[in-house]
N, C-alpha and C positions, 0 to 999 in steps of 0.2 A: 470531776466534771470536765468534758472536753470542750464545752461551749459549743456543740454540732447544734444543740438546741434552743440557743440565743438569737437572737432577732435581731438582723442588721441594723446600724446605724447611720442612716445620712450625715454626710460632713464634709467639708472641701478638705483636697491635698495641701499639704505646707509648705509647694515648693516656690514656682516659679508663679506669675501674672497670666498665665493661663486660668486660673481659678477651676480647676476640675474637682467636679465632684466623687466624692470617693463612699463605697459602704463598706460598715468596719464591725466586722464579726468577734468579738473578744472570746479567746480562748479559754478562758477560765483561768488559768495559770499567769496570767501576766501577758500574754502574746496575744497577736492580730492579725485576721486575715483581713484582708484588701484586696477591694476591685472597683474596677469603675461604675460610678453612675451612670445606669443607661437613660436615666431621666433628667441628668443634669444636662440645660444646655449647652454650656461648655465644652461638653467632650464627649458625651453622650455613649459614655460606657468605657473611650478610650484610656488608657491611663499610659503614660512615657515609663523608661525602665527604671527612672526613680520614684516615681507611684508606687509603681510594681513593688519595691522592695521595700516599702511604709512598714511591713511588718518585720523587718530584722532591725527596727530601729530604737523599739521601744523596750528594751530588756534595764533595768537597774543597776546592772554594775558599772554603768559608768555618770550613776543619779547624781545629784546633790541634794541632800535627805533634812539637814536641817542647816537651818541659819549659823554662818561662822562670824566671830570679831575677832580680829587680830590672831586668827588659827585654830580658834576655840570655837567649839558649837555652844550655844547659846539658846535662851527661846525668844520666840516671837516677840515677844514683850520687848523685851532689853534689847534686842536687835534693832527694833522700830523706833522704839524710844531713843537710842541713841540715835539711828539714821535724824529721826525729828530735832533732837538736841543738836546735833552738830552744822544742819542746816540753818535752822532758826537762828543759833548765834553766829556764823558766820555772814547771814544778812545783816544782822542788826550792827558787826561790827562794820564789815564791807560792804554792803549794801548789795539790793541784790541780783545784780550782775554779775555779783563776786562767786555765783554759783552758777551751774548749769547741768541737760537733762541732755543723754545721747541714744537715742532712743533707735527703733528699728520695724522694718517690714512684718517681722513676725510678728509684732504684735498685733492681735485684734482689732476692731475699730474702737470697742470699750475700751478696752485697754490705753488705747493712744489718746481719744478723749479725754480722760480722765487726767492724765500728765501732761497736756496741751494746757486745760482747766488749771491745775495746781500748777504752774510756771506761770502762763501766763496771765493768769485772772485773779492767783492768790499770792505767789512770792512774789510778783509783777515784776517781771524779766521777759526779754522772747529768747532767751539762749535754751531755747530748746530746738535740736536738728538729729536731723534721722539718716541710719545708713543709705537709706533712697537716695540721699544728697548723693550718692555716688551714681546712681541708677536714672534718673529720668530727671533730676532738677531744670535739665539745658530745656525740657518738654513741655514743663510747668511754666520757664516765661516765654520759650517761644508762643503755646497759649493763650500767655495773657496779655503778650503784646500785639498777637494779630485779633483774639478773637474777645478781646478785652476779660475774662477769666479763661479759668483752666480746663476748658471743656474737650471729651475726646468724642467728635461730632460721629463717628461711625459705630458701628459693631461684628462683632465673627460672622455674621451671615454674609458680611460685603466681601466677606474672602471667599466664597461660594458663589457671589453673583456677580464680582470682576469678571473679564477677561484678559485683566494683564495686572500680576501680581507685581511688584515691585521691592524687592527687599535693598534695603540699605543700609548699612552695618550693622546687619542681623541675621545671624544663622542661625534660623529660625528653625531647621532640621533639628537643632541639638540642644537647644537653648529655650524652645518651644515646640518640642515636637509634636502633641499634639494638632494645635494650631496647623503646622507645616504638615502632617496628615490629611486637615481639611482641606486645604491647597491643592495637593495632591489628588486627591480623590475629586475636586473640581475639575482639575485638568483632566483627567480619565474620561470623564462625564461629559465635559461640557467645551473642553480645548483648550483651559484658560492657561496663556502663557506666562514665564516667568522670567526676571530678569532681578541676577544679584551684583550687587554693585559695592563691593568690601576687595580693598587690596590683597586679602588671600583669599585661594582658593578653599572654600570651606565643603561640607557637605550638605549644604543648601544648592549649592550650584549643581547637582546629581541631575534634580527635574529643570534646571534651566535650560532657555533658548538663550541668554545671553548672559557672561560672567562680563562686567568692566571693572578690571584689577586697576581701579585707579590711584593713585599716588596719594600715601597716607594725609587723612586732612583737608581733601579738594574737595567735599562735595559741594559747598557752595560755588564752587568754581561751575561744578558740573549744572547744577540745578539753575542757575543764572541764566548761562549757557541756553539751558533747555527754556527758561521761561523767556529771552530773544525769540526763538525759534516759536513757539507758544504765536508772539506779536508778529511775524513774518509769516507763519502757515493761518494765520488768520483765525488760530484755533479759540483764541480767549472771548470770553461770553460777556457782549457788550449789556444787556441786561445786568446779568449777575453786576455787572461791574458800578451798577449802578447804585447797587450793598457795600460798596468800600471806598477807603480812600487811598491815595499812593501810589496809582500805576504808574503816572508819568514817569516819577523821580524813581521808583523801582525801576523800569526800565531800562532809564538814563543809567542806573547804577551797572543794572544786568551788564550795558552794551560795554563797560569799561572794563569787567573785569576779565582776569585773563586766564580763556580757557585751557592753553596749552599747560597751565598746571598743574591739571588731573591727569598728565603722561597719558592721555589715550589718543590714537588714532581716529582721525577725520571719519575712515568708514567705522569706529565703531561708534561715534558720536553721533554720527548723523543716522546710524541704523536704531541708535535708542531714539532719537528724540523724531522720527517719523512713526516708529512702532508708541510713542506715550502718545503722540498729537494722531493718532489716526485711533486710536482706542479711546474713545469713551468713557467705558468701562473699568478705570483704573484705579486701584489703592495699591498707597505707595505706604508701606512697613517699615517703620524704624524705628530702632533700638541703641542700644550702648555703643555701636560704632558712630553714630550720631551724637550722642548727648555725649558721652567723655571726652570732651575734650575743651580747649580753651575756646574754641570759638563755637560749642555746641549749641550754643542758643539763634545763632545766626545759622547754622546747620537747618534747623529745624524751621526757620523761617523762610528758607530758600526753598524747601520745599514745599511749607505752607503756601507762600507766595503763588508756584504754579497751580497748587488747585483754586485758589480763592480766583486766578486768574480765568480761569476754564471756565467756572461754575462748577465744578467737578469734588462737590462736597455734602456732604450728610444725605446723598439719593443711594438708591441700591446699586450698590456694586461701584460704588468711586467713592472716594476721601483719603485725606492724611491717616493712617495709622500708628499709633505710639504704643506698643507693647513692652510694660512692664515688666520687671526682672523677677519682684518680691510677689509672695501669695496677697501684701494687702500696702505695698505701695501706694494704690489709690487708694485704700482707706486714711491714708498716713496723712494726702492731701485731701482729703475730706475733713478731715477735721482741725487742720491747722497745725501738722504735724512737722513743720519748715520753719522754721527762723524768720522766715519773711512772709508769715501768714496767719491771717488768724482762722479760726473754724468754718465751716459751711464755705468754702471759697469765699471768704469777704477779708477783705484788705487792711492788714495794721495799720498802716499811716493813713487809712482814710476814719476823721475823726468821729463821723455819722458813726460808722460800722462798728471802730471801738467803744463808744456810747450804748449801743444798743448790744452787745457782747457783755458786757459789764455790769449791764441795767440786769440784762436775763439771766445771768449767774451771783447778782447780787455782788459780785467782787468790789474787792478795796481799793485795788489797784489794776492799769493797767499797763503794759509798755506800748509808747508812744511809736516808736524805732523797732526797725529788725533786729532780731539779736543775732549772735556767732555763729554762720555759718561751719559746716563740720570740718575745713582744714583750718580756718578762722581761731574758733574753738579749741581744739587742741593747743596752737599757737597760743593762745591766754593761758591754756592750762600749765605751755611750757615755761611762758615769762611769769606767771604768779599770779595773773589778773584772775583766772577759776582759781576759786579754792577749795571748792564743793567740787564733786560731778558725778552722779550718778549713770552708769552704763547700760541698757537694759536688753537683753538678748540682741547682742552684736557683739563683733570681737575687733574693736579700731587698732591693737596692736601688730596685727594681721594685713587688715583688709583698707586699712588709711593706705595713700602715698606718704612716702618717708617711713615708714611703717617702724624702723629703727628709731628715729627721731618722737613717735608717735606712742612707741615704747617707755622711753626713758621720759618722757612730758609726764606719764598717767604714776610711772614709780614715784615721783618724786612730787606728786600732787599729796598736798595736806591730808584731804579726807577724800575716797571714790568707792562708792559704791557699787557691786556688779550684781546685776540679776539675772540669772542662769537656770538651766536646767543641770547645769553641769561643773566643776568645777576644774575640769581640765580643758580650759583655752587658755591663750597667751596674756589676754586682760583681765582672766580670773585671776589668773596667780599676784596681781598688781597689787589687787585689791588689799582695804582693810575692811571692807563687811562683804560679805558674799550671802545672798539668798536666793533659798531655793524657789523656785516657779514652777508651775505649772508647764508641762508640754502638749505639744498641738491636740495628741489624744486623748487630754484630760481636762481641755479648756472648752470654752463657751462663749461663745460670741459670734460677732461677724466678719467679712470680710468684703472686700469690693475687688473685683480683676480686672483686669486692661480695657472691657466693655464696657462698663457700668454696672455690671450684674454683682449687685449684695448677697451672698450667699450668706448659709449659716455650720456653723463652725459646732460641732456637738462632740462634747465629752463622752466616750466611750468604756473610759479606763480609770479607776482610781486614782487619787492625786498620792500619789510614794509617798511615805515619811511624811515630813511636816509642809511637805511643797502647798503655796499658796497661788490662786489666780493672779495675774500682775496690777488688772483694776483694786481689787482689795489689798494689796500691795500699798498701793499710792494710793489709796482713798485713807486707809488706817496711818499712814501720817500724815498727811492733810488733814486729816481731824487732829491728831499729838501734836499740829504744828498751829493750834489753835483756829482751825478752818471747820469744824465739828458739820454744823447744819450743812455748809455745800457738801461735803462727803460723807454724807450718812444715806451711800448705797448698799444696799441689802444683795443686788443680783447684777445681772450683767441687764436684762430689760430695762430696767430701771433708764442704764446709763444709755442703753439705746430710743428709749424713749425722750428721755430729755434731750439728747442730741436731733433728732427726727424734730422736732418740736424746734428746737435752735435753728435750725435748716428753712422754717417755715417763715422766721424773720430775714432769713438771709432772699429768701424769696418774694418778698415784700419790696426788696432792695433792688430788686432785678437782677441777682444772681441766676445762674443755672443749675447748681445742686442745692435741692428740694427735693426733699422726704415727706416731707408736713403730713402726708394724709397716713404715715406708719406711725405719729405719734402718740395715739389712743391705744395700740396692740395690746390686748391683754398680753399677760403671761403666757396661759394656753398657745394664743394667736403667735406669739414670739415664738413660743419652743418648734409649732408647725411651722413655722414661714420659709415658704417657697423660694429659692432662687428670682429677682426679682430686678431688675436694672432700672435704676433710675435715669430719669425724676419722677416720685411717685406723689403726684399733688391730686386735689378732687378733681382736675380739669385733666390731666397728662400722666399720663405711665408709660415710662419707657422712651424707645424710638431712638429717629437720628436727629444731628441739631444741623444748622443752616442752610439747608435746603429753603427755606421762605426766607434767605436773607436778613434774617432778623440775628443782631449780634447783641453784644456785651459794654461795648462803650457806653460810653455817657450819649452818643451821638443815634447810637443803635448799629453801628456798619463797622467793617472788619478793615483791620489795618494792614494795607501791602505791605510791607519794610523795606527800605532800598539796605542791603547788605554787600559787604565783599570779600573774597576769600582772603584768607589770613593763614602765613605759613605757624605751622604749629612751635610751641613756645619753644622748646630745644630744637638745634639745627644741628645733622651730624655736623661732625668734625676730627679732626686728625686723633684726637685724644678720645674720640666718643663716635665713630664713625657709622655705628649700625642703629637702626629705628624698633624699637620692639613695642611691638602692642599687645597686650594680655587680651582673656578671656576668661570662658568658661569651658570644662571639656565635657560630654553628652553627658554623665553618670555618675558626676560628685556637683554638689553644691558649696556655694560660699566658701567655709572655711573648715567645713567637713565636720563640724559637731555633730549631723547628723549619721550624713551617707558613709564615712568613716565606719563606722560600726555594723554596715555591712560588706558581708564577702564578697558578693557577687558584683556588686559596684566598684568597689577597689579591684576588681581582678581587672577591668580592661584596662585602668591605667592607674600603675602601683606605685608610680612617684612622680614628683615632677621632673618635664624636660622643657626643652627649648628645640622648635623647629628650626632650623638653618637651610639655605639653599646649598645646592652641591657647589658650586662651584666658591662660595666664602667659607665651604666646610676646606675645601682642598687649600685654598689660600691660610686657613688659621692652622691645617694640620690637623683640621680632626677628622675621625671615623665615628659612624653611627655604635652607639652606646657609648663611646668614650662620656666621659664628663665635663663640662665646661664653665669657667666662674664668667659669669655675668657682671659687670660694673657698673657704675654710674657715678654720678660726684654724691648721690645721698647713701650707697649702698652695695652690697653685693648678693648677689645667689648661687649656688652652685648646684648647674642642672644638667639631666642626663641630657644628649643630642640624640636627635633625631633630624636626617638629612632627607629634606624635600622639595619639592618643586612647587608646593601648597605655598611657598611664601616666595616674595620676590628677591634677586639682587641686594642684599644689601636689608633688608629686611629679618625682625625674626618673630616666633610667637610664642608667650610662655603663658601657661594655666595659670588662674590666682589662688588656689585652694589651699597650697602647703604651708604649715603651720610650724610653730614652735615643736606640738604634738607629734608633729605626722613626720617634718624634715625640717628640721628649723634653718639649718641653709638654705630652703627651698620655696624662702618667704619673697617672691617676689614683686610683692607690693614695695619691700626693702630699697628696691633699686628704684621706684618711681618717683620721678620729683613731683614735687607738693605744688605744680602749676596751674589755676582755676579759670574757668570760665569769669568774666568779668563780671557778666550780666546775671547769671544763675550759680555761682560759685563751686557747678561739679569739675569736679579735676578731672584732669587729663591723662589717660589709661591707656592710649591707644599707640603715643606718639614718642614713648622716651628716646634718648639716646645713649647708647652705650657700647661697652666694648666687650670681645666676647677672645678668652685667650683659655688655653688648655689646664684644665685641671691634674697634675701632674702626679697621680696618685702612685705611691710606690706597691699598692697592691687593694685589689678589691676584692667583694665577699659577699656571696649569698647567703642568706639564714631563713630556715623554716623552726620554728617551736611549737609545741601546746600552751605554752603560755610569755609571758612578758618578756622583754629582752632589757637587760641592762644595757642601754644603746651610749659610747663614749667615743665616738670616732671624729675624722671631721669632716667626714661625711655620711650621715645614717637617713634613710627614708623606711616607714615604718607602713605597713597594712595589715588588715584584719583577712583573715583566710576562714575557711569553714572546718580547719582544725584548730587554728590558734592565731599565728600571727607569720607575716614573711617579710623580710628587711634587707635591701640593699645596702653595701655598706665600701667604705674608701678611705682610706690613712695615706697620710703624707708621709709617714715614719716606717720601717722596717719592724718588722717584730721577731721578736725572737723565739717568742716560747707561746706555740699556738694553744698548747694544752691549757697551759694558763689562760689565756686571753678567751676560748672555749668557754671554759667552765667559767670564769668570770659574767661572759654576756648573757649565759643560759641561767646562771643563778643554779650550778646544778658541781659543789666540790666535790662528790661524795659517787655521782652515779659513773656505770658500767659506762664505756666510752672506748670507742675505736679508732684512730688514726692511722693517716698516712700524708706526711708531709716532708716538702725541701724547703727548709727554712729559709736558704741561701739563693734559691730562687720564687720566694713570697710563693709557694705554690703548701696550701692544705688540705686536706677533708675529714672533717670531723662527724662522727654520730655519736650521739647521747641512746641509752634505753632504760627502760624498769622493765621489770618482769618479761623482756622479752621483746617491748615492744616499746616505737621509735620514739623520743620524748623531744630534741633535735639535734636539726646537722646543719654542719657549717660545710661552705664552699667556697675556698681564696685561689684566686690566681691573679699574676701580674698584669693581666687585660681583664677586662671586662668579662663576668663568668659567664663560659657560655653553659649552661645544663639545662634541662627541661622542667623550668620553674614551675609552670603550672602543674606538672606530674607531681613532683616533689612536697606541694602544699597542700596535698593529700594523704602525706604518708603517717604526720605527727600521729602515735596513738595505733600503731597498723604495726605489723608483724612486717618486718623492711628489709631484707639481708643484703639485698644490691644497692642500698640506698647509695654506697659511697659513690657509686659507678657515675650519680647525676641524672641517671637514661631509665626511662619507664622499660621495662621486661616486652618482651614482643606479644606476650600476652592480655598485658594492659597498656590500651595505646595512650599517649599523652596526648590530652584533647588541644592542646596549646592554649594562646592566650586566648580572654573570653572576648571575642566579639557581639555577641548579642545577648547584653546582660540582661535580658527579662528571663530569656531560659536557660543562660548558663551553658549557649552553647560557644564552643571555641573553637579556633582557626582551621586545627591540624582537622578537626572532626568534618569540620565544613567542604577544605578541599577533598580528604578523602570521598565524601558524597558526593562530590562534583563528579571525579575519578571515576568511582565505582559504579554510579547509578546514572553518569552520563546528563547530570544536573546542567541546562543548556541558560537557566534565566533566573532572576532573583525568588520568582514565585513559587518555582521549581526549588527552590533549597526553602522555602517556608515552607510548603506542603511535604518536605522529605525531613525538618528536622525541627519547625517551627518556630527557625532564626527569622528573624523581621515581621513577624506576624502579630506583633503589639503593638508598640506603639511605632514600628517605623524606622525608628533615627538611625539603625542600624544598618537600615537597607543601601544608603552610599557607598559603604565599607563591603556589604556584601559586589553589589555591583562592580567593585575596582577589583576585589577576590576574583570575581569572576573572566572578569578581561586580564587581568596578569595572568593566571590561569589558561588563557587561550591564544594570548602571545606566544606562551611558553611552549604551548604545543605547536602552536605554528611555525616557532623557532627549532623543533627538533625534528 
């Protein structure tokens, strides 16, 4: 059966806070095809080129198939029972603080419900926090200090009826491409301008009229700034202001603080803040370059502050926008998925609301107090105060700051739990119970995305081996931990029912998130339900919020905040002189458990590196590909260089995705200190300081195989190819005997094998075959190997005889590296179509090869193709 004759299934994608809908054709064998929903309104058919590749992600050999203890598979039974026995006495000895739950975006909203419910309503503790805490916490109180909860007053349509987009620390091209598709196609249509405001130059700035490369950390500086100019252009809406309290002393705050610490120039100051004050029309977008960092919560109130000044919120086409990182980060805060929260948006320390939380789940207990925030948290887990902790699809040895520190907390914790789909991440291997879960194409439930829009989440795919849903997970020791009647749910409706239904007291309270009228859904009615944005009560579905002035306080009116900017926690310095902010790069996620496993994704970027400016590349002595160790006082990394003008002076930028897995030197959460927002406790990602000095390899080395590589160097980055597998690789030692070290890393003593090597000058090349055909080859030279990688990770499994030469034959060209990962087209292929066919514009190589013709995110890169490309010729 090839499954041509199955019937799509509606579901949303797993990646990012875009929440696109996705339809998922099951192959019959295991595999999935993937395409956008043209009926979702999210994306409405578009999918980004990690969408796109949903289907090379779902294969089983890299499952976890049944429950381990102590390295032994195990069943259900004895796995549960033990997780339940060793929680249970652990409270009763330490009480129960002495445990805690780290929970994640990927989960469902059932899913999160249900372990929000058992922390905080049964073992009564709030130590339970979520990887979000790194993603939008600064969002969540900026929120609920201006709008009294956590309400996100717009939606995707006001990106379509702006005409002045605003992004601020969000590269929305690569990080939400989609979304930045909508934008795009706005401005086509309708002229809507755009203005990116992040210290590097990202590929968001492509369709910009204005980039301001401000000085890492300033934006309150900038936003203040603007909201002076706001009370002088006469622009603020004396009505509206009639909804709030605090302009004065906001103001008073604005006029003191000091601009010139955003390092930008007068006319570019003065040309943003007449183009914000003379539009209308504005939503202003922010992301992780806002919220990470220590003062992210006053970020996000500076900018709050200018719209609630304007009037310029919840009407078509003007408000603050917060786009989410996770597929269900807003579910996470819908249900009390934070440390400092309880469900429905209602407040732990207010004692009404845990009253009526308590009453409605019948609980014994509840916590009074916020519990461990997630660098908090770990911190207990290091000094002894967790003695429990259960993990659940997240990787904190990874993706924490201090991530070294964050490592050796979770080894040396009594008892921890991971629940995975996988059992190769860096905090699986920590573990003493590992269980298998359910993955996104085998699960059920919902999710909520950066609009408000609940979608629904549909199993397409059988659950592998013994994998369980994570709700029944935690509901089945909830019951073993003597909690039987609250968790005696049967389905995932069930748990969305009682939650919609919980929602409907919180709306009594005069909260904002209200479901109440989804909590009668049949079954049937749950399995159809539509894409749906709340609040869905008998009176309101949908929409924008304060537009009628009607707020969240006790008072009903929205709160200015006087705020000021604040240099960020590390100051370079002689010993730590350069500023590095991480990210995300277009076509791997998180920490790669998923996108790892595919080719096409790994091809545009096979390891991690570190941006540098030219001129501190020439000051350290380096050259692009060289390799460079990264410092800090918590850590180190060692990453490939790359020399650009995309970051400033003194600045660098490194991806967050490389793992133990993939490059375990390459873990650059390692080198970030563990510094938090004071007010919302997400740490600070954007601002480290460190030093960046030459990795002094005495020889490096290319590798392509059919299969696994025994990787032992001390420096190896590993990727998945569409033959097998391809690995960068770097020794600080000489070696002597390549034949040996060859057959050693291939796993291969025994096969046919060609060489030619100077030992004496670290120069080799190695090929391995069977029957004729290429099995691998190795490539060392004392610089950085120059050969034609991308050629070469085609050949595993191929009839090869030039392999050693590094060079594709002139009859097969080497398409280079992949730039437009949806169709696997690459570089070398791209200029030659420029060249040959006289390719003059970007649309002009999408209609010749089909690069940028998806989701988009691709199209910057092609555009800068294009202009080096006609420099070039205008230079000769």
């Amino acid at each position: 059966m090839d499954g041509s004759g199955l019937p799509e299934t509606r579901s949303t994608c797993p990646y990012c806070g875009v929440g696109c809908g996705v339809l998922l054709r099951p192959d019959g064998h295991g595999g999935l095809a993937v395409r956008g929903d043209p009926e979702h309104p999210a994306n409405k058919g578009r999918l980004c080129s990690k969408g796109s590749a949903l289907g090379d992600t779902v294969g089983l050999a890299h499952r976890l198939l049944a429950p381990i203890v102590d390295g032994a598979e195990i069943t259900w039974d004895t796995a549960l029972q033990h997780v339940a026995d060793r929680f249970s006495n652990t409270i009763a000895e330490h009480g129960p603080d002495s445990v805690a739950f780290y929970v994640s975006g990927q989960l469902l909203t059932e899913d999160y419900y249900v372990a929000n419910k058992l922390m905080k309503g049964f073992i009564g503790s709030a130590n339970i926090d979520t990887n979000s805490r790194l993603c939008m916490a600064s969002t969540v109180a900026g929120h609920k200090r201006a709008f009294g909860t956590d309400t996100v007053p717009g939606t995707y349509e006001d990106l379509e009826e702006a005409d002045l987009i605003v992004l601020v620390g969000s590269n929305l091209a690569w990080c939400h491409p989609v979304l930045y598709q909508r934008i795009i196609a706005a401005k086509k249509e309708r002229g809507t301008k755009i203005v990116v405001i992040d210290p590097r130059r990202t590929a968001s700035c492509d369709g910009a009229e204005m980039h301001l490369a401000l000085k890492p950390g300033s934006d309150v500086a900038l936003f203040n700034h603007l909201f002076t100019k706001i009370y002088e252009g006469g622009a603020f809406d004396r009505d509206f202001l009639k909804h709030t309290n605090g302009f004065d002393t906001t103001l008073t705050s604005a006029y003191s603080d000091n601009v010139a610490a955003t390092g930008l120039s007068e006319g570019e100051l003065n040309a943003f803040c007449r183009l914000w004050l003379n539009t209308e029309r504005v939503v202003t977008v922010f992301s992780q370059g806002v919220n990470q960092s220590t003062s992210g919560a006053d970020k996000v109130n500076a900018i709050l502050n200018c719209h609630l000044a304007t009037g310029r919120i919840g009407k078509p086409g003007m408000g603050p926008f917060s786009v989410t990182g996770q597929p269900n980060a807003m579910g996470g805060r819908e249900v009390g998925g934070l440390a400092n929260m309880l469900a429905c948006h209602l407040d732990l320390e207010n004692a009404d609301h845990r009253a009526a939380v308590r009453d409605f789940w019948s609980a014994p207990k509840m916590p009074t107090a916020p519990g461990l925030k997630a660098i908090d948290m770990f911190d207990a887990v290091k000094d002894g105060r967790i003695k429990a902790l259960w993990v659940i699809h997240t990787n904190p040895a990874v993706s924490l700051p201090d991530a070294d520190g964050v490592r050796d907390a979770i080894a040396q914790c009594p008892f921890t739990v991971v629940s995975d789909i996988t059992a190769k991440t860096d905090t699986a291997r920590l573990c003493d119970v590992l269980l298998p879960a359910t993955a996104w194409a085998e699960k059920d439930g919902t999710v909520t995305n950066s609009d408000r829009t609940i979608s629904r989440q549909r199993a397409v795919l059988p659950a592998p081996g013994a994998a369980r849903a994570d709700w029944d997970i935690l509901a089945d020791v909830g019951r073993r931990m003597g909690f039987a009647k609250a968790f005696d749910y049967q389905t995932p409706a069930e748990i969305f029912r009682e939650h919609a239904a919980l929602s409907g007291i919180a709306g009594r309270f005069g909260r904002d998130f209200d479901i109440s009228a989804l909590s009668q859904l049949h079954d049937a009615e749950y399995e159809l339900f539509e894409p749906t944005r709340w609040p869905v009560t008998k009176t309101r579905s949908g929409g924008r919020f304060f537009a009628d002035g009607r707020f969240f306080h006790p008072d009903g009116k929205a709160q200015l905040l006087p705020v000021q900017n604040k240099a960020p926690a590390s100051v370079p310095s002689d010993a730590f002189p350069f500023v590095l902010n991480t990210g995300r790069v277009r076509d791997h996620w998180h920490t790669m458990t998923r996108t790892a496993l595919s080719a096409r994704l790994s091809s545009h970027y096979a390891e991690p590196f570190v941006d540098i400016h030219p001129q501190d590349a020439v000051s350290l002595g380096l050259e692009a590909a060289d390799l460079a160790l990264v410092k800090s006082e918590t850590g180190s990394a060692t990453l490939r260089v790359r020399i650009t003008d995309a970051v400033a002076k003194g600045q660098l930028f490194a991806p967050i995705h490389w793992t133990g897995e993939t490059a375990p030197t390459g873990r650059i959460d390692a080198v970030v200190a563990a510094n938090v927002d004071p007010v919302s406790g997400q740490p600070e990602s954007k601002a480290s300081t460190v030093s960046v000095t030459k990795f002094n390899a005495a020889w490096y080395g290319f590798a392509v195989s059919s299969r696994e590589m025994a990787l032992d160097t001390e420096y190896w980055a590993v990727a998945a190819t569409s033959k097998g597998t391809r690995a960068e690789l770097a020794g600080l030692s000489p070696v002597a005997d390549w034949e040996t070290a060859a057959r050693t890393l291939f796993g291969l003593p025994d096969a046919s094998m060609s060489l030619v090597a100077d030992t004496a000058r670290s120069i080799a090349r190695v090929a391995f075959e069977e029957d004729g055909r290429l099995i691998a080859a190795l490539f060392v030279s004392p610089r950085p190997v120059a050969v034609m990688r991308d050629y070469l990770t085609t050949l595993p499994g191929e009839v090869a005889p030039d392999v050693l030469t590094g060079r594709s034959p002139a009859d097969r060209p080497d398409p280079g590296p992949t730039l437009c990962s949806c169709f696997g087209v690459g570089i070398n292929t791209i200029v030659t179509a420029i060249e040959t066919q006289g390719l003059m514009d970007v649309d002009a190589i999408g209609a010749a090869l089909q690069a940028g013709t998806n989701c988009g995110s691709c199209r910057p890169e092609l555009a800068a193709l294009l202009s080096a490309h006609t420099k070039l010729e205008a230079a000769e």
